[in-house]
py3Dmol code that shows the C-alpha trace and the ligand (Angstrom):
import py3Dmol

protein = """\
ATOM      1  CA  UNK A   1       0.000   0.000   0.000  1.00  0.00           C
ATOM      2  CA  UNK A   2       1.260   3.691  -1.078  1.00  0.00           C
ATOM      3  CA  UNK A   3       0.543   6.477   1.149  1.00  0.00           C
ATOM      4  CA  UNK A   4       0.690   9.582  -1.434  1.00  0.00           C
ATOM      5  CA  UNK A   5      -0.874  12.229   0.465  1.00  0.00           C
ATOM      6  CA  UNK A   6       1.844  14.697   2.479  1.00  0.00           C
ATOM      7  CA  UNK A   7       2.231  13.225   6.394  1.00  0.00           C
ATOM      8  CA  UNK A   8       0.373  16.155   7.751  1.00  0.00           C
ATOM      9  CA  UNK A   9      -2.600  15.261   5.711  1.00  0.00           C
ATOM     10  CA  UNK A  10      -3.143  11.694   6.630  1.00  0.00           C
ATOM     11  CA  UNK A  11      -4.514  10.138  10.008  1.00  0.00           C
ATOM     12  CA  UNK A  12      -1.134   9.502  12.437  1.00  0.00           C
ATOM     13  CA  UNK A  13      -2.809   5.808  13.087  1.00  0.00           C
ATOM     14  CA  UNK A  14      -2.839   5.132   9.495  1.00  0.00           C
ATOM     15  CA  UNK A  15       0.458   5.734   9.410  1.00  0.00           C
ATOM     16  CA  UNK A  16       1.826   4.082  12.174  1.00  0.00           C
ATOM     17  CA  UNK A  17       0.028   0.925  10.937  1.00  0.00           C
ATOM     18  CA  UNK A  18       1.169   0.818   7.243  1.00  0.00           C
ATOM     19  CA  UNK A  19       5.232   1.685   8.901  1.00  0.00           C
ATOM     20  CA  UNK A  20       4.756  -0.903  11.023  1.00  0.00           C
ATOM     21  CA  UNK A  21       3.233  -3.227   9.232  1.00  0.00           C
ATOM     22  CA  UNK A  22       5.725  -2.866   6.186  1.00  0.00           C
ATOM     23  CA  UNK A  23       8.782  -3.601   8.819  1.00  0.00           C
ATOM     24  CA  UNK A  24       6.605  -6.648  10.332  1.00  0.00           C
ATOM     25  CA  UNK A  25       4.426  -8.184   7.496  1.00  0.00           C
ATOM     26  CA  UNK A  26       0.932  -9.155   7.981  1.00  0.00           C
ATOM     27  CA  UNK A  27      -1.288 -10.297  10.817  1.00  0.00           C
ATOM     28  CA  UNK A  28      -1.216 -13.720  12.084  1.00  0.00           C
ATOM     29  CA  UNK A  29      -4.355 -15.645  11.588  1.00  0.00           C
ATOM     30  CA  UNK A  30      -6.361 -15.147  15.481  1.00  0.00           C
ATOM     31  CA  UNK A  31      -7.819 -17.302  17.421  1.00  0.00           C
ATOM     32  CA  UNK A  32     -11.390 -15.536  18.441  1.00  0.00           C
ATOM     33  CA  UNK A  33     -12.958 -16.837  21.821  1.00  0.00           C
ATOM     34  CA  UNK A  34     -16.628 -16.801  23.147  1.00  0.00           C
ATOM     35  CA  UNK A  35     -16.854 -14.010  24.815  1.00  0.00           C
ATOM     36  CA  UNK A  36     -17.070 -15.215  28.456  1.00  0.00           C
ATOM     37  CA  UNK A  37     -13.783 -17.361  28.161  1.00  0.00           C
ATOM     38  CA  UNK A  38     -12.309 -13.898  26.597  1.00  0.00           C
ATOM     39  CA  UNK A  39     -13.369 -12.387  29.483  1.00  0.00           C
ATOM     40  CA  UNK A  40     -11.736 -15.008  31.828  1.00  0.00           C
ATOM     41  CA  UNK A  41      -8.978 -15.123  30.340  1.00  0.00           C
ATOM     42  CA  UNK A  42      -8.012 -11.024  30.042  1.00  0.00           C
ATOM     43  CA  UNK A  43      -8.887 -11.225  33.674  1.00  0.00           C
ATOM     44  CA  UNK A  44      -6.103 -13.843  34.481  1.00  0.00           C
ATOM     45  CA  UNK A  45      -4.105 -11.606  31.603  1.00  0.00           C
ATOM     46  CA  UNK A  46      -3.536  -8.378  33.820  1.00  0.00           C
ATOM     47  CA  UNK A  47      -0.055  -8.299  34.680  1.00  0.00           C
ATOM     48  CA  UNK A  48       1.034 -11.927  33.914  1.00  0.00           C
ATOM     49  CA  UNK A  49       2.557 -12.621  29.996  1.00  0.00           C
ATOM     50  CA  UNK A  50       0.249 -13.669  27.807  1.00  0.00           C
ATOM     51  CA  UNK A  51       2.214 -17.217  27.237  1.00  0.00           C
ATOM     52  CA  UNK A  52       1.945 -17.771  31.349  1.00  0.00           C
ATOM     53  CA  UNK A  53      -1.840 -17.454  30.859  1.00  0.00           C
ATOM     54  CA  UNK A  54      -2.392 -18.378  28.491  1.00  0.00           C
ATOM     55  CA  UNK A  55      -1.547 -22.048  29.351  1.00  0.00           C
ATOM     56  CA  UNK A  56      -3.193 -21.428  33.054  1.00  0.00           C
ATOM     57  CA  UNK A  57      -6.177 -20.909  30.853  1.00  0.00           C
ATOM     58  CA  UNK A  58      -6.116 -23.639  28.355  1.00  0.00           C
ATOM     59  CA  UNK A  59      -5.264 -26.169  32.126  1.00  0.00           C
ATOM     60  CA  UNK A  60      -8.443 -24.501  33.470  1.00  0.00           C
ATOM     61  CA  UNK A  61     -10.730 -25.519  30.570  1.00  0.00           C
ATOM     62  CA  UNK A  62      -9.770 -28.892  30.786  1.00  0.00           C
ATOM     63  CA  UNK A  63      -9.877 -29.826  34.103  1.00  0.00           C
ATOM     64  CA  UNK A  64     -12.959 -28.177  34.613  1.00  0.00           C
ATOM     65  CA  UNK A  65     -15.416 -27.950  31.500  1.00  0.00           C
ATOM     66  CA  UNK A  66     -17.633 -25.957  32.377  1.00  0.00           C
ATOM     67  CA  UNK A  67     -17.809 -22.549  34.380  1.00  0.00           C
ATOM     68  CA  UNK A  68     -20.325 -24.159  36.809  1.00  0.00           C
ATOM     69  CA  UNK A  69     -17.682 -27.172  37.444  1.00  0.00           C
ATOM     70  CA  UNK A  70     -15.332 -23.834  37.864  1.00  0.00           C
ATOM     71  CA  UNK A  71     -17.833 -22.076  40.071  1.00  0.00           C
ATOM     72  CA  UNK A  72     -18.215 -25.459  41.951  1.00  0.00           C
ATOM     73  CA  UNK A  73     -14.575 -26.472  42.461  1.00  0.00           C
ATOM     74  CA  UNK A  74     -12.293 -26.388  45.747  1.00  0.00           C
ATOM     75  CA  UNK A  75     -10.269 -22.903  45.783  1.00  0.00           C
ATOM     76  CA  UNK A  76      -7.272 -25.440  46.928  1.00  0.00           C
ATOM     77  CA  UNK A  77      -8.203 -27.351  43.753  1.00  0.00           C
ATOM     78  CA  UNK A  78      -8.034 -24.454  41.181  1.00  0.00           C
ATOM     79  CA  UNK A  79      -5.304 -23.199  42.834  1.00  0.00           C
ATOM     80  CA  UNK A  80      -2.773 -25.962  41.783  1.00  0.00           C
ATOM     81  CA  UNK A  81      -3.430 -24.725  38.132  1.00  0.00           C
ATOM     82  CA  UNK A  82      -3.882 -20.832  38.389  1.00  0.00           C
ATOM     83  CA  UNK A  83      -0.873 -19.990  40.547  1.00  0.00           C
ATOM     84  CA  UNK A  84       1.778 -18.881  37.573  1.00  0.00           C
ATOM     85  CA  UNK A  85      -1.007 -15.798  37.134  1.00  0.00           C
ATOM     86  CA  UNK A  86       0.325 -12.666  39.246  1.00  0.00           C
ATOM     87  CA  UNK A  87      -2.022 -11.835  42.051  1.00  0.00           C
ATOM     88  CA  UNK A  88      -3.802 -14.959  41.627  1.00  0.00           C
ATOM     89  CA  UNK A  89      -5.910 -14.847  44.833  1.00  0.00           C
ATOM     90  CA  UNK A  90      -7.326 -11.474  43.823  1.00  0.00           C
ATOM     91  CA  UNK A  91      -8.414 -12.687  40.185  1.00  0.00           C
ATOM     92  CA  UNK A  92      -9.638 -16.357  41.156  1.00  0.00           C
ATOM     93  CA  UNK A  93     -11.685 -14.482  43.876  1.00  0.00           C
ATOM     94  CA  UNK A  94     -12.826 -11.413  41.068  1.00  0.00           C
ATOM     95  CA  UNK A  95     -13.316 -13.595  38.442  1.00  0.00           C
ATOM     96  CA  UNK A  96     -15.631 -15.955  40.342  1.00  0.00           C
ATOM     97  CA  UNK A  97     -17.610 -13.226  41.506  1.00  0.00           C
ATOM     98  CA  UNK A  98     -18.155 -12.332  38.134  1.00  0.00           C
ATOM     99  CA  UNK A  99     -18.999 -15.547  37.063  1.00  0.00           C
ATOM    100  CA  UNK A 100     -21.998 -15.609  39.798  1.00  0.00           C
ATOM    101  CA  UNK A 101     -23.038 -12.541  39.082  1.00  0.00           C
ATOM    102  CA  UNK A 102     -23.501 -13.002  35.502  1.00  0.00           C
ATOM    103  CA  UNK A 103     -25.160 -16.400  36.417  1.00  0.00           C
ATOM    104  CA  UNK A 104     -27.960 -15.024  38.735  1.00  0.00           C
ATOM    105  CA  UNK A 105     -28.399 -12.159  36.102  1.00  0.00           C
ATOM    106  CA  UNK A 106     -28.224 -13.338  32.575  1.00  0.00           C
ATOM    107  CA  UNK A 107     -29.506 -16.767  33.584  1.00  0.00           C
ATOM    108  CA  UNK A 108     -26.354 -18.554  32.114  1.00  0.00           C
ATOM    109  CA  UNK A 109     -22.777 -18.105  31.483  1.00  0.00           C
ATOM    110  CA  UNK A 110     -23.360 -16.971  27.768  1.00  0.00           C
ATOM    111  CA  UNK A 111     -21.814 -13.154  26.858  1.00  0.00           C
ATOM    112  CA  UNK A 112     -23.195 -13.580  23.151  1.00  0.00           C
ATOM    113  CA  UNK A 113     -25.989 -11.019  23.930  1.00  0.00           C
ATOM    114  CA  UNK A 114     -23.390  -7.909  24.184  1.00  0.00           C
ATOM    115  CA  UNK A 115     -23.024  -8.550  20.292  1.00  0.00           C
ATOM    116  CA  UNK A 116     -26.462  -6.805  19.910  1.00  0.00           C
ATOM    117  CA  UNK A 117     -25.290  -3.695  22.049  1.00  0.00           C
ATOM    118  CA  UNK A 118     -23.406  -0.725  20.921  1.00  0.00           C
ATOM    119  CA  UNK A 119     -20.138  -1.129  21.974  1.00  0.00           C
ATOM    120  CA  UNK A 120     -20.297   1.782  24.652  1.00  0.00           C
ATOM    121  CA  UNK A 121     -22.940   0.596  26.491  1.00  0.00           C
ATOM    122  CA  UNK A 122     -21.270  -3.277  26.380  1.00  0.00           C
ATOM    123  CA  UNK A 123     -17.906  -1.687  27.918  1.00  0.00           C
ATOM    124  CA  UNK A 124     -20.272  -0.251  30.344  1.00  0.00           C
ATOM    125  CA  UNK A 125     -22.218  -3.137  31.553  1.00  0.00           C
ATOM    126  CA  UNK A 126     -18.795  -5.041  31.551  1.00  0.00           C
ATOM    127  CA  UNK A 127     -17.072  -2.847  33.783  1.00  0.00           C
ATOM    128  CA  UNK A 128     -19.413  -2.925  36.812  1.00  0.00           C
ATOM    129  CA  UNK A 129     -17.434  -6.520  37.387  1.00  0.00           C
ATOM    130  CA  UNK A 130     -14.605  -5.766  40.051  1.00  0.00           C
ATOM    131  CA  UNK A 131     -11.468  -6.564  38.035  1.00  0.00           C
ATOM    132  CA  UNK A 132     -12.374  -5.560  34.619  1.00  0.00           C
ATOM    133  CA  UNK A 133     -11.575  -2.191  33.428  1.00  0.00           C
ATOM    134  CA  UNK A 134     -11.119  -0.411  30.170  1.00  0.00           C
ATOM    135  CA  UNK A 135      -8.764  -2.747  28.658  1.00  0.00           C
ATOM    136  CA  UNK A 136     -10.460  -6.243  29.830  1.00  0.00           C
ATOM    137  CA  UNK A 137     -13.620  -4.729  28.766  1.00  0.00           C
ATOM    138  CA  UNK A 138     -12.697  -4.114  25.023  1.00  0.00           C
ATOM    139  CA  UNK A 139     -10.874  -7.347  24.460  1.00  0.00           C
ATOM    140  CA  UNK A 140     -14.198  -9.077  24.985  1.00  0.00           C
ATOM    141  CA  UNK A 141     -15.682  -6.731  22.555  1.00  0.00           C
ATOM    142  CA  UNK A 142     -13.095  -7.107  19.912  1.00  0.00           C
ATOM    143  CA  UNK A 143     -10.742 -10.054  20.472  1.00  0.00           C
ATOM    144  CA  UNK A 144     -13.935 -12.697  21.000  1.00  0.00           C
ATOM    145  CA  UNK A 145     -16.013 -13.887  18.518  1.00  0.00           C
ATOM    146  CA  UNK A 146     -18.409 -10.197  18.877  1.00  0.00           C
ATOM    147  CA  UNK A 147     -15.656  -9.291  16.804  1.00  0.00           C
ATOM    148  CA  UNK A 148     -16.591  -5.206  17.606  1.00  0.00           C
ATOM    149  CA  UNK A 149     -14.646  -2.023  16.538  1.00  0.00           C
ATOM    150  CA  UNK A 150     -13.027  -1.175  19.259  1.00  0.00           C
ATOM    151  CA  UNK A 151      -9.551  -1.097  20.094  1.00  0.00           C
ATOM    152  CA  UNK A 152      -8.348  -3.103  23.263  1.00  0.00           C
ATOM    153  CA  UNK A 153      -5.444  -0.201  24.573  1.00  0.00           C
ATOM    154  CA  UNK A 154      -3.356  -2.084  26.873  1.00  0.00           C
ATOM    155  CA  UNK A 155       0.035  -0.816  28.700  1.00  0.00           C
ATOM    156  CA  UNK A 156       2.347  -1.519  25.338  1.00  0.00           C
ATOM    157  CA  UNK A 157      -0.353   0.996  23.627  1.00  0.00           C
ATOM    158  CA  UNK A 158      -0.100   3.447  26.289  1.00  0.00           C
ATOM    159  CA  UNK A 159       3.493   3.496  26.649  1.00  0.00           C
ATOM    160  CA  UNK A 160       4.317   3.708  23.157  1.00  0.00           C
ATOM    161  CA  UNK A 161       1.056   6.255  22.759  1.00  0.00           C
ATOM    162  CA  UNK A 162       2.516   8.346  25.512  1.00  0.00           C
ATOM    163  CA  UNK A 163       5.835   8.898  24.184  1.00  0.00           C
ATOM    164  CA  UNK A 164       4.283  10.015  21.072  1.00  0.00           C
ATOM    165  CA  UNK A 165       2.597  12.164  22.873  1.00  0.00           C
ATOM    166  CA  UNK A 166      -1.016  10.212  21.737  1.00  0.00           C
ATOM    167  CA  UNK A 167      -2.091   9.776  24.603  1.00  0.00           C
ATOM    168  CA  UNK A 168      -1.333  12.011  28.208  1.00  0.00           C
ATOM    169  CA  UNK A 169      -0.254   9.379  30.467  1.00  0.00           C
ATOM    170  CA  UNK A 170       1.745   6.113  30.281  1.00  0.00           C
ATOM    171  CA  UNK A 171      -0.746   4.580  33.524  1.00  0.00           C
ATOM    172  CA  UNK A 172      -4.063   5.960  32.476  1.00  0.00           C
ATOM    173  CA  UNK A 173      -6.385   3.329  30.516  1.00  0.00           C
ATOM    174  CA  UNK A 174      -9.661   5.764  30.607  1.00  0.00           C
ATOM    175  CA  UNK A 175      -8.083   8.560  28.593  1.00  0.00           C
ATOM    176  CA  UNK A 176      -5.649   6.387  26.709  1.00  0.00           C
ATOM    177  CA  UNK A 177      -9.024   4.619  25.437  1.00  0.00           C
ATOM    178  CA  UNK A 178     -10.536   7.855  24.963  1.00  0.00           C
ATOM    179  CA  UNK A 179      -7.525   9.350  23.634  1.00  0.00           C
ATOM    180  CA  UNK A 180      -7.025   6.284  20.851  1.00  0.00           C
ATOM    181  CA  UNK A 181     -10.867   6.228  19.794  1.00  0.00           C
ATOM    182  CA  UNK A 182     -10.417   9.641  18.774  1.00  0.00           C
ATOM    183  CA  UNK A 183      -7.378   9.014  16.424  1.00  0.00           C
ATOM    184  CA  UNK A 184      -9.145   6.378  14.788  1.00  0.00           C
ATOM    185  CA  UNK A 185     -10.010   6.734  11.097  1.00  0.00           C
ATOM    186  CA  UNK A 186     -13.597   6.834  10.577  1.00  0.00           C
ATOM    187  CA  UNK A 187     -13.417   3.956   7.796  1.00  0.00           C
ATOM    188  CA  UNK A 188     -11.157   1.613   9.925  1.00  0.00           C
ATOM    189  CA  UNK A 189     -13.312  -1.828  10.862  1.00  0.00           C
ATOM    190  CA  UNK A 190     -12.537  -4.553  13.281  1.00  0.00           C
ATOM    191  CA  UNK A 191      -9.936  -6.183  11.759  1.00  0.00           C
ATOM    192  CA  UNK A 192      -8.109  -2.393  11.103  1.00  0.00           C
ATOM    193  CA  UNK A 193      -8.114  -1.958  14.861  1.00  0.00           C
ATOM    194  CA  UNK A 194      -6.420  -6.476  15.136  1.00  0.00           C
ATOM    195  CA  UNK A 195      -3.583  -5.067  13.004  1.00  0.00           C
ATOM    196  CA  UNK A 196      -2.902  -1.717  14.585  1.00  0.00           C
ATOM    197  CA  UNK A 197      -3.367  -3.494  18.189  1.00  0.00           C
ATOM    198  CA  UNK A 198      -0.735  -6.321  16.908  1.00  0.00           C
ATOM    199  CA  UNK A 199       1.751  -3.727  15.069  1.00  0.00           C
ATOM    200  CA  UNK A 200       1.806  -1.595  18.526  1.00  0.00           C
ATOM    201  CA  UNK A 201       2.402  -4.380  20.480  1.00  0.00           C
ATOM    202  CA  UNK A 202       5.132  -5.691  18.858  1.00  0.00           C
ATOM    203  CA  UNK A 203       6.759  -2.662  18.614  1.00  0.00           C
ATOM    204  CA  UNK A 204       6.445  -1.649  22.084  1.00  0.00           C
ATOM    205  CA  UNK A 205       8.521  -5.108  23.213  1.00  0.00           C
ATOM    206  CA  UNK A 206      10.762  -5.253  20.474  1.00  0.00           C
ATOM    207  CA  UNK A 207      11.712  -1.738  19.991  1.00  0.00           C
ATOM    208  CA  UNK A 208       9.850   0.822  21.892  1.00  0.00           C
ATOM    209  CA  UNK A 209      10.886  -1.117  24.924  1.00  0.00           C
ATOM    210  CA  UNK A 210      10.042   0.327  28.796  1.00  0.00           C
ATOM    211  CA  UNK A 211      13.738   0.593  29.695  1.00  0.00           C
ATOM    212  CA  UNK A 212      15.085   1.167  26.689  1.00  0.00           C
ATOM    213  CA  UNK A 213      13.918   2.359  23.435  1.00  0.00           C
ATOM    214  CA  UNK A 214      15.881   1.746  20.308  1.00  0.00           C
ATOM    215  CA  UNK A 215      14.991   4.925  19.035  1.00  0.00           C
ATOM    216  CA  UNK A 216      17.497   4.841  16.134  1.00  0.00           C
ATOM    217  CA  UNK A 217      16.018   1.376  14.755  1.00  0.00           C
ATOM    218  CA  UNK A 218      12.715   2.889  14.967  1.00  0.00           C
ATOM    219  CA  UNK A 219      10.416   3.560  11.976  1.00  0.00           C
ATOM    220  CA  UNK A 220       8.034   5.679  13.863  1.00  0.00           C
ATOM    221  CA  UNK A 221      10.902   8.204  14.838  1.00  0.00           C
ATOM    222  CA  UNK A 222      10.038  11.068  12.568  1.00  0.00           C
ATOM    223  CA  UNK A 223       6.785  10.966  14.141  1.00  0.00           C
ATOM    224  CA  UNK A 224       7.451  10.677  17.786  1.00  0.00           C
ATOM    225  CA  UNK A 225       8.556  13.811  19.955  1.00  0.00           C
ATOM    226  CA  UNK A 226      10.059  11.698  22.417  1.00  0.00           C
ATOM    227  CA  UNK A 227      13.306  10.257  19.860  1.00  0.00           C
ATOM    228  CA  UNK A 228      16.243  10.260  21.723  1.00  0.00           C
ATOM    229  CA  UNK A 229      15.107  11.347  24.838  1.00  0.00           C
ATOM    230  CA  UNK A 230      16.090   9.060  28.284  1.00  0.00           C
ATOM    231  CA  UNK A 231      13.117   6.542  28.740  1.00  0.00           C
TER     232      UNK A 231
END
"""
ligand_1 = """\
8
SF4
S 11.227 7.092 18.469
Fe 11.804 6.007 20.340
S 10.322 6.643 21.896
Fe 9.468 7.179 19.876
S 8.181 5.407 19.278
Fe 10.219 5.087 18.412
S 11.321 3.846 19.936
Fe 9.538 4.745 20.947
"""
view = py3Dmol.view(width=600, height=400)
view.addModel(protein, "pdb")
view.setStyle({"model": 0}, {"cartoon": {"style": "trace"}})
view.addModel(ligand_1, "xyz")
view.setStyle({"model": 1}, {"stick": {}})
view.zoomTo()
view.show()
């Protein structure tokens, strides 16, 4: 893909993604959950590498197949499988709050129904669950099989949105989402928002890195206010 119009004349996302992308080629094929085991699985995400869980997920599905066998299971039981998560008393304790909750309202353990809801008010509903904020929230509306525009910012976003001055703070998800939503061309879909969300995070551990940026290897340099400046 050409971009012909002058850089001050094109959307800075559109940008990014097409640098990006030309350094890192195209998307992987993705895996897209139910919702519900998207949620469950950001939850156990937050602060833990996605390879650690990952694989604490995948154990969790099959020793217990069902969220009600979850729900119904010994904490000393689940804990033999969850522990590699940071903090995991915190999220086996959140997330199985959230799990009854959802139970005694919806009836069943089935998220499909936020597919029918503007994405807003989903993010909305999904964040009255202790444990999920902004970032939790729009995975299940994008990275599960709702599939929804919206743009899961997560700290490699922030960090690499902050130093480009995107977004105002390296630790705030609220106005990093807000900040994000805003720069996002009006014609970009779902799958737009998988590719920039990939591209970011990639570049944010490979070369936009917390301690130390390798701002001369960077293709986003000309852009970015921050080159060369101490991390
Ligand atoms: S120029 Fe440096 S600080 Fe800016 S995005 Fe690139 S690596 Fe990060």
């Amino acid at each position: 893909m050409q971009l012909s119009l002058p850089l001050d004349e094109l959307p800075i996302l559109l940008i990014v993604r097409h640098r990006l992308q030309a350094i890192m080629g195209p998307v992987p094929e993705l895996l897209f959950l139910n919702p519900m085991s998207q949620l469950v699985f950001a939850m156990l995400s937050k602060r833990t590498r996605d390879e650690t869980a990952g694989r604490v997920f995948q154990r969790l599905q099959w020793r217990y197949p069902s969220w009600q066998r979850f729900l119904n299971a010994a904490e000393d039981d689940i804990r033999k499988i969850i522990w590699p998560v940071t903090d995991w008393q915190d999220k086996l304790r959140e997330i199985r709050r959230m799990l009854t909750l959802v139970k005694a309202q919806r009836g069943s353990f089935d998220l499909t129904f936020l597919a029918g809801w503007r994405v807003e008010q989903a993010i909305a509903w999904l964040r009255r669950f202790d444990g999920v904020g902004p970032e939790v929230a729009a995975t299940v509306m994008n990275f599960s099989s709702i599939h929804a525009r919206c743009l899961p910012v997560d700290r490699h976003l922030l960090r690499v949105g902050y130093r480009m001055r995107l977004t105002p703070s390296p630790k705030d998800y609220d106005r990093g989402f807000d900040c994000y939503e805003r720069l996002i061309p009006d014609s970009w879909g779902a799958h737009d928002l998988d590719a920039l969300q990939y591209y970011l995070k990639r570049h944010s551990r490979e070369i936009c890195t917390r301690a130390n940026p390798a701002c001369n290897r960077c293709v986003l340099a000309n852009l970015c206010p921050r080159v060369g400046l101490p991390s």
